[in-house]
Structure formats: structure tokens, C-alpha cells
C-alpha positions as CSV (number, residue, x, y, z in Angstrom):
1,X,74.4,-240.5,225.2
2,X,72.7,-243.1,223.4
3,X,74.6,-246.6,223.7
4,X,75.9,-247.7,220.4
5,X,76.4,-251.0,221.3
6,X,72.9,-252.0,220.8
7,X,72.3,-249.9,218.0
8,X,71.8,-252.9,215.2
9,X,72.7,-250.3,212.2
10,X,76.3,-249.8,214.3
11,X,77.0,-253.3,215.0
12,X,79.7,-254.9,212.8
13,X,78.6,-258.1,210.8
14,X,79.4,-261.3,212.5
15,X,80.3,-263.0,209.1
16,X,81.5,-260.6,206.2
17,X,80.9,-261.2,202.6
18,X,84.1,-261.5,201.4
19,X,85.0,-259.1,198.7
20,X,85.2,-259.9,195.5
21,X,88.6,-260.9,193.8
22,X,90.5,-258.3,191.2
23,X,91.3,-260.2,188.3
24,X,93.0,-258.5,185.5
25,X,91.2,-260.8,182.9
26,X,88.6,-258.8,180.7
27,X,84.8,-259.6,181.1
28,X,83.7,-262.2,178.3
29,X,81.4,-260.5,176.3
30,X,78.0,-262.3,175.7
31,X,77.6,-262.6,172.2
32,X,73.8,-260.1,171.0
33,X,71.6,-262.5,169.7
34,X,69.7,-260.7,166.7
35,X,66.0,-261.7,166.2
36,X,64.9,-261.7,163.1
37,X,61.4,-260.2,162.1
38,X,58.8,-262.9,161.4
39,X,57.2,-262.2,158.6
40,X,53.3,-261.0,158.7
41,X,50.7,-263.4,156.5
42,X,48.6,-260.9,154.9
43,X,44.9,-262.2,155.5
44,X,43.5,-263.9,152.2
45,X,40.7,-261.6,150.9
46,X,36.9,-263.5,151.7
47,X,36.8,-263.2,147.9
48,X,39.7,-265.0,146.9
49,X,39.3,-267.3,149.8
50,X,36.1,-268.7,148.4
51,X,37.4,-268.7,145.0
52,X,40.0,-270.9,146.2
53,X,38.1,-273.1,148.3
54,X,35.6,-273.5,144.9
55,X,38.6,-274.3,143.1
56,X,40.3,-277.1,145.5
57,X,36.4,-278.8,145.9
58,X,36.2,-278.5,141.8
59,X,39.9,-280.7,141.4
60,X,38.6,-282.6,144.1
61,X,35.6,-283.7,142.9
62,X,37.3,-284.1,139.4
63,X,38.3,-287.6,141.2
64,X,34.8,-288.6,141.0
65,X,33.6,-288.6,137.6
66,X,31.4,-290.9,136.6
67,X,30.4,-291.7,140.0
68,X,27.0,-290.5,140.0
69,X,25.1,-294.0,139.6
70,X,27.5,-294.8,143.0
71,X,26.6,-292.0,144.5
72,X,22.9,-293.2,143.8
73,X,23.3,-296.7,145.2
74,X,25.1,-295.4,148.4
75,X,22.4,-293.3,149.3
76,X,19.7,-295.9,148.6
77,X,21.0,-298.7,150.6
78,X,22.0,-296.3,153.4
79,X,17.9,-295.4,153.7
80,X,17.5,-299.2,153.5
81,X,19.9,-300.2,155.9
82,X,19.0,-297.2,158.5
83,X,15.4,-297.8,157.9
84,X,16.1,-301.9,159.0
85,X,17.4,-300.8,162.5
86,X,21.5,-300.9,161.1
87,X,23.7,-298.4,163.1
88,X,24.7,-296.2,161.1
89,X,28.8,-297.4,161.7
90,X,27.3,-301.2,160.7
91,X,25.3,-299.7,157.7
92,X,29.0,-297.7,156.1
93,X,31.1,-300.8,157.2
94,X,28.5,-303.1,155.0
95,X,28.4,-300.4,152.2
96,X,32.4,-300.8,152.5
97,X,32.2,-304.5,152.5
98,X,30.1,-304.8,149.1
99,X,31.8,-302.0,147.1
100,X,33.3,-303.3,144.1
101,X,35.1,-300.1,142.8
102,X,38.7,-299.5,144.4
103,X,37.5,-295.9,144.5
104,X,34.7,-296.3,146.1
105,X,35.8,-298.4,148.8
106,X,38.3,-295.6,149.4
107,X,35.5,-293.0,149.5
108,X,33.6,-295.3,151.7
109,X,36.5,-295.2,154.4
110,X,37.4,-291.9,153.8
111,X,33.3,-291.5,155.5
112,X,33.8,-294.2,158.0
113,X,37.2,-293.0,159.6
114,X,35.8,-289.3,159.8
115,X,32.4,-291.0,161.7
116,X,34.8,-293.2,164.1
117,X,36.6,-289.4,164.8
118,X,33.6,-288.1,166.0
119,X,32.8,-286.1,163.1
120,X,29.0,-286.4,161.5
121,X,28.1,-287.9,158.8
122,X,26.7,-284.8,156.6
123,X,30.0,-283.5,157.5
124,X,31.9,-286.6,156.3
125,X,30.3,-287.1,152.8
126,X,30.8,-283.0,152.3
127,X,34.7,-283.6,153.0
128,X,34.5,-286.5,150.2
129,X,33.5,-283.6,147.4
130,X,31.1,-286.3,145.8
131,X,27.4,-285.3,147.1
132,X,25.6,-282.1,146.2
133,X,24.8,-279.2,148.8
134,X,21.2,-280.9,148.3
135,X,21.9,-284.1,149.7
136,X,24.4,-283.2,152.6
137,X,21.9,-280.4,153.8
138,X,19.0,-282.9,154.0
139,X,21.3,-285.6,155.8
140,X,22.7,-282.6,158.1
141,X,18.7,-281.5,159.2
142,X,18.2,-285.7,159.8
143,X,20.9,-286.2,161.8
144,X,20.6,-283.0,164.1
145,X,17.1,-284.0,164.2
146,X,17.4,-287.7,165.0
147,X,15.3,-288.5,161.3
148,X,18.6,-289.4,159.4
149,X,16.4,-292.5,158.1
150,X,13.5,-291.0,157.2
151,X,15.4,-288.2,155.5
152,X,17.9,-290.8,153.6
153,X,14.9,-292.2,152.3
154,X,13.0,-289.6,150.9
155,X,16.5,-288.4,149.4
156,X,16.8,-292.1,147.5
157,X,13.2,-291.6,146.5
158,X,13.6,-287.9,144.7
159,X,17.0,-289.1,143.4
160,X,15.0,-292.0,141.8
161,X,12.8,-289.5,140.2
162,X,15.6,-287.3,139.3
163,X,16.9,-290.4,137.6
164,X,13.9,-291.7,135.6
165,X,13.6,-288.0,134.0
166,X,16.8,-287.7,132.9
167,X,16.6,-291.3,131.7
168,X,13.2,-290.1,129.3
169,X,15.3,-287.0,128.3
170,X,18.4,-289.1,126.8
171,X,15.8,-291.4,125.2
172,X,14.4,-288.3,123.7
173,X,17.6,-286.6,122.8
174,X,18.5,-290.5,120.9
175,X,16.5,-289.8,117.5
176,X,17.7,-285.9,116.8
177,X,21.4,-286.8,117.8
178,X,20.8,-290.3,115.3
179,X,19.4,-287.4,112.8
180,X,22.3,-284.9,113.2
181,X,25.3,-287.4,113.0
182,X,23.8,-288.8,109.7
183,X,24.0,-285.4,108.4
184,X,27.2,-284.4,109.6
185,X,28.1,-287.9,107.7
186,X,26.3,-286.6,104.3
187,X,28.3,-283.0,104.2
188,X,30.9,-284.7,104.9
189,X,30.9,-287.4,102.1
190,X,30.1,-285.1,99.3
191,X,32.5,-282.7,99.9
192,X,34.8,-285.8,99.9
193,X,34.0,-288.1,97.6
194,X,31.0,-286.8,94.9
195,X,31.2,-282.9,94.8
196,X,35.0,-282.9,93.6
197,X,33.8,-285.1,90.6
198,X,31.0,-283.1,89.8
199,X,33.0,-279.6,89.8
200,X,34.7,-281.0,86.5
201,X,32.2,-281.5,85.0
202,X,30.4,-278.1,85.8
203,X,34.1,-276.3,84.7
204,X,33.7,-278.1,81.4
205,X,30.4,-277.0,80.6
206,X,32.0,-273.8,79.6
207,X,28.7,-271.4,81.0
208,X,28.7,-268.5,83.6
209,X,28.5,-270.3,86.9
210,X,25.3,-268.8,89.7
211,X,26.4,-267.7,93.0
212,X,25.3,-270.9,94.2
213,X,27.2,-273.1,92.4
214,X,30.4,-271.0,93.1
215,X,30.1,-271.7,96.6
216,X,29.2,-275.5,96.2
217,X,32.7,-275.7,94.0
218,X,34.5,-273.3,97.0
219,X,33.3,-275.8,99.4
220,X,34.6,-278.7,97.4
221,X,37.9,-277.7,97.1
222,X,38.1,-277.4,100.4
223,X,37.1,-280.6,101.6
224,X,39.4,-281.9,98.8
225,X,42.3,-279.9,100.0
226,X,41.9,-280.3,103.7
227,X,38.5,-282.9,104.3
228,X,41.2,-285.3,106.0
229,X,42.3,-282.9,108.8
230,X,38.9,-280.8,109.1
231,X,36.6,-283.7,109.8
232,X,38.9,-284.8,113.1
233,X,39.1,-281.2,114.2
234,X,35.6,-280.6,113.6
235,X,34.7,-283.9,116.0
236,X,37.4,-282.7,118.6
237,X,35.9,-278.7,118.3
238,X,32.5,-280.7,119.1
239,X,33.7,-282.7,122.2
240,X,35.8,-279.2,123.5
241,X,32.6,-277.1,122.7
242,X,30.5,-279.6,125.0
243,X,33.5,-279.4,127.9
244,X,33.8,-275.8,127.8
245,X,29.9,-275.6,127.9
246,X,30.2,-277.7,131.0
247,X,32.7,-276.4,133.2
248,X,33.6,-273.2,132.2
249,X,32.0,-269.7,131.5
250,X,30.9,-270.5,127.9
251,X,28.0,-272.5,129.5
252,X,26.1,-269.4,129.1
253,X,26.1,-269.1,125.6
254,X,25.2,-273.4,125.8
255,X,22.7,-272.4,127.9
256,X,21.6,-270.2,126.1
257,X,21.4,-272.3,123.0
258,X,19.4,-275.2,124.6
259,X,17.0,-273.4,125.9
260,X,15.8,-271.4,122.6
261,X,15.9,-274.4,120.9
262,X,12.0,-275.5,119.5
263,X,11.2,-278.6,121.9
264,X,14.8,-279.1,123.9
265,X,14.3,-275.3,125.4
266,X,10.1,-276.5,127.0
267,X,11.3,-279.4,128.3
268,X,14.6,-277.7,129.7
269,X,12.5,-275.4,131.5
270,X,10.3,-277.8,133.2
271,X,12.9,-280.0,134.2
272,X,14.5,-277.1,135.9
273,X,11.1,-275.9,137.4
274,X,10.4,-279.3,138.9
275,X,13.9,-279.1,140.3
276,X,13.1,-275.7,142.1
277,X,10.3,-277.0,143.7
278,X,11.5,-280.6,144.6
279,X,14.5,-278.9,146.1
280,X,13.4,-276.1,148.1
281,X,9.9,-278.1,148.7
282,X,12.1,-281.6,150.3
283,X,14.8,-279.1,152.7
284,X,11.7,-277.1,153.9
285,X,9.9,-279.7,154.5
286,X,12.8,-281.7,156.4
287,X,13.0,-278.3,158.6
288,X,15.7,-276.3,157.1
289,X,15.2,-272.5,157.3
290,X,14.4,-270.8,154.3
291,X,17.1,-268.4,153.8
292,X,19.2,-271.6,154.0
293,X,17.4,-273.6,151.8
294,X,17.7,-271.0,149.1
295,X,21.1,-270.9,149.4
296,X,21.5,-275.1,149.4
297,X,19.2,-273.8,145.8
298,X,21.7,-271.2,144.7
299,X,24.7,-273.9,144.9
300,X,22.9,-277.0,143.5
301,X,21.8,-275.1,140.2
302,X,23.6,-275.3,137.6
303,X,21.4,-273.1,135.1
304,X,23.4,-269.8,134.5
305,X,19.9,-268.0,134.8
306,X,18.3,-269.1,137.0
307,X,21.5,-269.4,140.0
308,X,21.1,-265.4,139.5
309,X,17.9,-265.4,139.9
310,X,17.4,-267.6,143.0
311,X,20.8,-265.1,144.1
312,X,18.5,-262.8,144.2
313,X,15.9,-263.8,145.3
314,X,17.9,-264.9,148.0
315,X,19.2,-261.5,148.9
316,X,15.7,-260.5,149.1
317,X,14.4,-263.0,151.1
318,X,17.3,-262.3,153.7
319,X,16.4,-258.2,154.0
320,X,12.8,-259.5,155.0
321,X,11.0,-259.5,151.7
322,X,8.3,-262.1,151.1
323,X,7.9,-264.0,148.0
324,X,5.5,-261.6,147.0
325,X,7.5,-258.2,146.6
326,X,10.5,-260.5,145.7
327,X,8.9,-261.7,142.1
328,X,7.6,-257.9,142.0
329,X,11.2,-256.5,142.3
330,X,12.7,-258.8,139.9
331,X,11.8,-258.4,136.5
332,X,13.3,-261.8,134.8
333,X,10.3,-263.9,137.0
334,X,7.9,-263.8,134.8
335,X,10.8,-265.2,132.0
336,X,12.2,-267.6,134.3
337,X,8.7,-268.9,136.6
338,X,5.3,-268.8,134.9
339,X,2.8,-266.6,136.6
340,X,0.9,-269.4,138.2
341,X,4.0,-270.8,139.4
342,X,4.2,-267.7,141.4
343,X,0.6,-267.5,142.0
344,X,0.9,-270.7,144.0
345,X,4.3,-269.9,145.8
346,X,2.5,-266.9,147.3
347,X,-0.5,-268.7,147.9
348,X,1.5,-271.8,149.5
349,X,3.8,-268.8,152.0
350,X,0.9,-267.2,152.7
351,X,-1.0,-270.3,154.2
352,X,2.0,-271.6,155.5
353,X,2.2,-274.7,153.6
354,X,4.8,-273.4,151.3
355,X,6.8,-276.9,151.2
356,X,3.3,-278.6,150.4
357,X,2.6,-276.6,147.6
358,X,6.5,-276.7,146.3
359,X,6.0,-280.7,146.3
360,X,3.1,-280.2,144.5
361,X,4.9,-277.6,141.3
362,X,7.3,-280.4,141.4
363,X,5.1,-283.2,140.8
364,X,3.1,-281.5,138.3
365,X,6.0,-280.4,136.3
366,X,7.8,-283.1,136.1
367,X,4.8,-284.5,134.5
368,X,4.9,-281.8,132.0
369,X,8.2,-282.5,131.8
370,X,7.8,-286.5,131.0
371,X,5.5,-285.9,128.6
372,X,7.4,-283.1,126.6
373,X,10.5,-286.1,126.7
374,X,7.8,-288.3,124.8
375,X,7.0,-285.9,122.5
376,X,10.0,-284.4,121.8
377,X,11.4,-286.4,118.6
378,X,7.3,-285.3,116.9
379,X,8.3,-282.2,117.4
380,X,11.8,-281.9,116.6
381,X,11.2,-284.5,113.4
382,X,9.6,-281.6,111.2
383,X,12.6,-279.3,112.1
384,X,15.2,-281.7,111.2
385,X,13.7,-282.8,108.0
386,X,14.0,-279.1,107.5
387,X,17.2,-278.8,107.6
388,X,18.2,-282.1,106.0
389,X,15.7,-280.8,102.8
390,X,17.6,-277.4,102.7
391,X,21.2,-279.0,102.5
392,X,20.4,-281.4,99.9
393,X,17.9,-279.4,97.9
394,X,20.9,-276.6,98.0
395,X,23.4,-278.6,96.6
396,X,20.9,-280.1,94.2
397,X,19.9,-276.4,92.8
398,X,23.9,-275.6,92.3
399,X,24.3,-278.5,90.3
400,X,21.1,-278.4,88.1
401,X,21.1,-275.0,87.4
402,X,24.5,-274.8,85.3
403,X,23.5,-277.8,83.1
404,X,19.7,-276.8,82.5
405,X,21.3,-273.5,81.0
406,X,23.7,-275.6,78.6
407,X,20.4,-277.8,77.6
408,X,18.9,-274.7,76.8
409,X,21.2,-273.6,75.0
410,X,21.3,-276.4,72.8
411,X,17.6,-276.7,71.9
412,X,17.9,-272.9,70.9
């Protein structure tokens, strides 16, 4: 028989565990802990995220208005500065120094604490919601590409350009807007002051009024019953008109307006022709990609038109399309870019020197463009006379009328 002594299994334990002691106290219960659910964030649609991100950059930049000469002079002496050999933390710390404006010094170090943080600058300025797609996609391609100077400069010289053009179209735009105030002035004192007289004495001269004269004496009345409230809320329906045409959906139908107007509508086109080809000509030429370049185009324009039809031509681009089938496939090119225009854009892709020949539309354009500006009050002066001749002559005829009939009556 096998010796159990050695047997490990059979050997008793040299120390025991002693066994636990019965107490007749009830076992604490632990207390559940209930988790509750945390609530799932339902992903914001890319549609509505856009149209919220548009939204926070359009209240942003409502800090900024009336800071587009600033915006100018920051962008010049940066390309001065940068050009001289400054750094470009010495060149926004100088800008800084010599800014007058409480807000922008704060926009300034808004750009110079994002730069110390290791951000870049294209980056910076787009967080400040000041400076156009344009501008920050030019600085973007000369900072990645080490030409942040050279690029800064040619910026400051195409903004100066942009500048002087819409300096000759305000000039232009002086004499008609002279013209249409001093009209708005004449309706506004007769119906006042001399058609209320002068409808007494047509009522008195006892004779079948013409249609003309009715609505001379209905206009009257008017004026004389409410002139002092319609004039202020005819100036502030102006002034809402011009806002809504601005920043709201009704810039179509302003759009619309200016640019089927004889004189204002030429010299809106070319300005915005020149535009096409100084902006897509200036970011190919600093080395931005074209599909990205027409997309910088598609956010800088402001034309209701013509964004669509740089949209598009942007979706077409993108699928592989050359400039070629692209006009071919949208109808409105013809409408929107004249056929040599086109001619030359196909010509320019083609021999690969499309930014070349872009520079060159713009240049030529905004020549056109200069001289339409200089020209523009000969050809709206005939137009406005016009008008001016058909108001007065109007109320002229509705007054004459009824008192040459009483004068022949008398000689009869």
C-alpha cells in the first residue's frame, strides 16, 4: 500500500485559514448606481454646416466695415516691409506700432498672437474675417512657397489698380447721382408747394378736366395730404433698397438693374471681366492649381451671374473638361464673356500660358473699362435730360391744356 504520509494531497495544512466568523448582522447592501444615457449629437448636415459657418464669417466680418482703405495700407506696407529684408514678426509688430485705429491695432494682434502660436500667416488674416479668399490664397501659395514678398507685392499692386477703377467709376457715377437728386428735389417741391395752388385754379375754371390733368391734381393731393411723411420714407425705402441689394437675395434684381442700364451696364461688365482675368490670371500665375483658383473666383465674386457661371464652370473643369467644351456646354458664355474673350482663354490653355494671356484680358479691359468711366456722364447726359424733359413737359401739358380750352372758349 501506497504510503499516505507523503502523499501532499493527504497531508494536513500546517497553518489553517481560519474560518470565517457567523455574524447574525445582515450584508450591507451596495447601493446600484444608475448610468444615465448620454445623449447622441446628431451630426450637423454639410449643408447647414456651411451655411452656418457663412453666417458666423458674415457677423464677423460685419466688425469690419469700412475697413477696406486699412485693409489696403496693411497689405502695402507688409510688401514694403517684407521686400526691405523685415521678418515678417518685425514687419506685424511695426504695422501694430503705427496703427492709429483702436480696431485695427486689435486686428493687427489678433494676426501677431496667431503667428507667435505657430499658425501662418494666410491662416491668421483668414481667422480675422477682413481679407478676401483672393488675398489669403495668394499669401497662402507665398508663404508655402518661400515668395510671401514677391507675392504681397504684386497683391498691393492689383489692389492699387482695383482701387484707381473704382475711384474713376464713383467720379463717373457723381454727375447722374447730382442729376437724379435734383429731380427727386423738383417732384418733390411741386407736389408740395406749387401744384396744390394750381389745382384751384384748374377746379375754378369750371371745364372738363383731360386724363392728364386728373392725375397731376391726384398727385397733388397727395403730396398735400401726406408730402411730409412720404418724402422721409421715400429717402429711407432708398437707403433699405441699396442694403437689401447688398447683402441679401434682392441683389439679383439690383444686379439686374445695373447692368441693363445704358452706360452703367458696359462699364459693369468690363469691370467685372477685368476682375476675372486679374484674379484667376495673378493665383495661376503665383502657382495655385486651377480647380483651386476657380474656386478662390467663385467666392470673391460678388456678381449674381457670373458666381453661377464660374460655379459651373468650375464643376466642369473638375470632371476633366477644358475651357473649350466648358464655354460649349454652357450656354450663358457667350452673354456673360465675349467671344474673343473665349477665343483667347482657349488659345492662352492651349499654349500653356493661360495666366499670361488672363493678365493680358485684364489689362486690356480695364482699359475699356477706364475709358467707359470717362465717358459715362456723355452718355448718360442725353438719357437724363430725357427724363428730366418728360416730367416737366408732363406737368406742363396738364396744366396748359385745361386753360387753352377756357381761352377758346372765350374767343368763340
Amino acid at each position: 500500500m501506497p504510503d499516505t504520509t507523503t502523499d501532499p494531497a493527504a497531508r494536513p495544512a500546517a497553518n489553517p485559514a481560519p474560518a470565517p466568523e457567523q455574524t447574525n448582522s445582515a450584508p450591507v447592501p451596495v447601493p446600484e448606481t444608475k448610468t444615465e444615457p448620454v445623449p447622441q449629437v446628431k451630426p450637423v448636415p454639410p449643408r447647414f454646416a456651411a451655411q452656418r459657418k457663412e453666417l458666423q464669417k458674415f457677423l464677423s466680418s460685419l466688425n469690419h466695415l469700412g475697413m477696406g482703405r486699412q485693409r489696403m495700407m496693411f497689405i502695402q506696407s507688409m510688401a514694403m516691409m517684407l521686400t526691405a529684408g523685415l521678418s515678417l514678426v518685425d514687419a506685424l509688430r511695426t504695422q501694430s506700432l503705427e496703427a492709429k485705429s483702436k480696431a485695427v491695432k486689435g486686428l493687427i494682434q489678433g494676426i501677431i498672437s496667431a503667428v507667435e502660436s505657430g499658425s501662418p500667416l494666410w491662416k491668421a488674416m483668414d481667422d480675422q474675417s477682413l481679407f478676401s479668399p483672393y488675398e489669403i490664397a495668394l499669401v497662402r501659395i507665398g508663404e508655402e512657397g518661400g515668395n510671401l514678398a514677391r507675392n504681397m507685392e504684386y497683391l498691393a499692386e492689383q489692389q492699387e489698380k482695383d482701387r484707381a477703377l473704382k475711384a474713376k467709376v464713383k467720379m463717373a457715377m457723381i454727375y447722374p447721382s447730382i442729376v437724379l437728386v435734383l429731380v427727386f428735389v423738383l417732384i418733390m417741391g411741386l407736389g408740395l408747394f406749387v401744384l396744390p395752388n394750381l389745382v384751384q385754379v384748374l377746379y375754378s375754371l369750371h371745364v372738363e378736366l383731360p386724363l392728364a390733368t386728373r392725375i397731376v391734381i391726384g398727385l397733388s393731393q397727395f403730396f398735400e395730404a401726406h408730402g411730409a411723411v412720404f418724402a422721409p420714407l421715400l429717402g429711407a425705402g432708398l437707403v433699405l433698397m441699396l442694403l437689401l441689394g447688398k447683402y441679401t437675395r434682392f441683389r439679383v434684381v439690383s444686379q439686374w438693374i445695373v447692368f441693363h442700364t445704358p452706360g452703367i451696364g458696359s462699364l459693369a461688365r468690363e469691370a467685372t471681366i477685368a476682375q476675372f482675368g486679374v484674379i484667376l490670371g495673378g493665383l495661376l500665375r503665383a502657382g495655385v492649381p486651377l480647380v483651386e483658383a476657380l474656386s478662390s473666383l467663385v467666392e470673391v465674386t460678388h456678381i449674381v451671374s457670373y458666381k453661377n457661371f464660374y460655379r459651373q464652370m468650375l464643376e466642369h473643369v473638375n470632371a476633366g473638361d477644358s475651357f473649350s467644351k466648358s464655354f460649349a456646354a454652357l450656354p450663358e458664355s457667350n452673354r456673360l464673356l465675349p467671344v474673343s474673350v473665349q477665343q483667347l482663354i482657349v488659345t492662352g490653355e492651349r499654349s500653356g500660358a493661360l495666366a499670361d494671356v488672363l493678365m493680358k484680358i485684364a489689362d486690356m479691359y480695364d482699359k475699356k473699362a477706364s475709358e467707359t468711366a470717362e465717358k459715362l456722364p456723355v452718355i448718360l447726359e442725353p438719357l437724363l435730360l430725357i427724363i428730366i424733359a418728360c416730367i416737366v413737359g408732363g406737368i406742363a401739358f396738364a396744366i396748359i391744356v385745361p386753360i387753352y380750352k377756357v381761352v377758346g372758349n372765350i374767343g368763340r
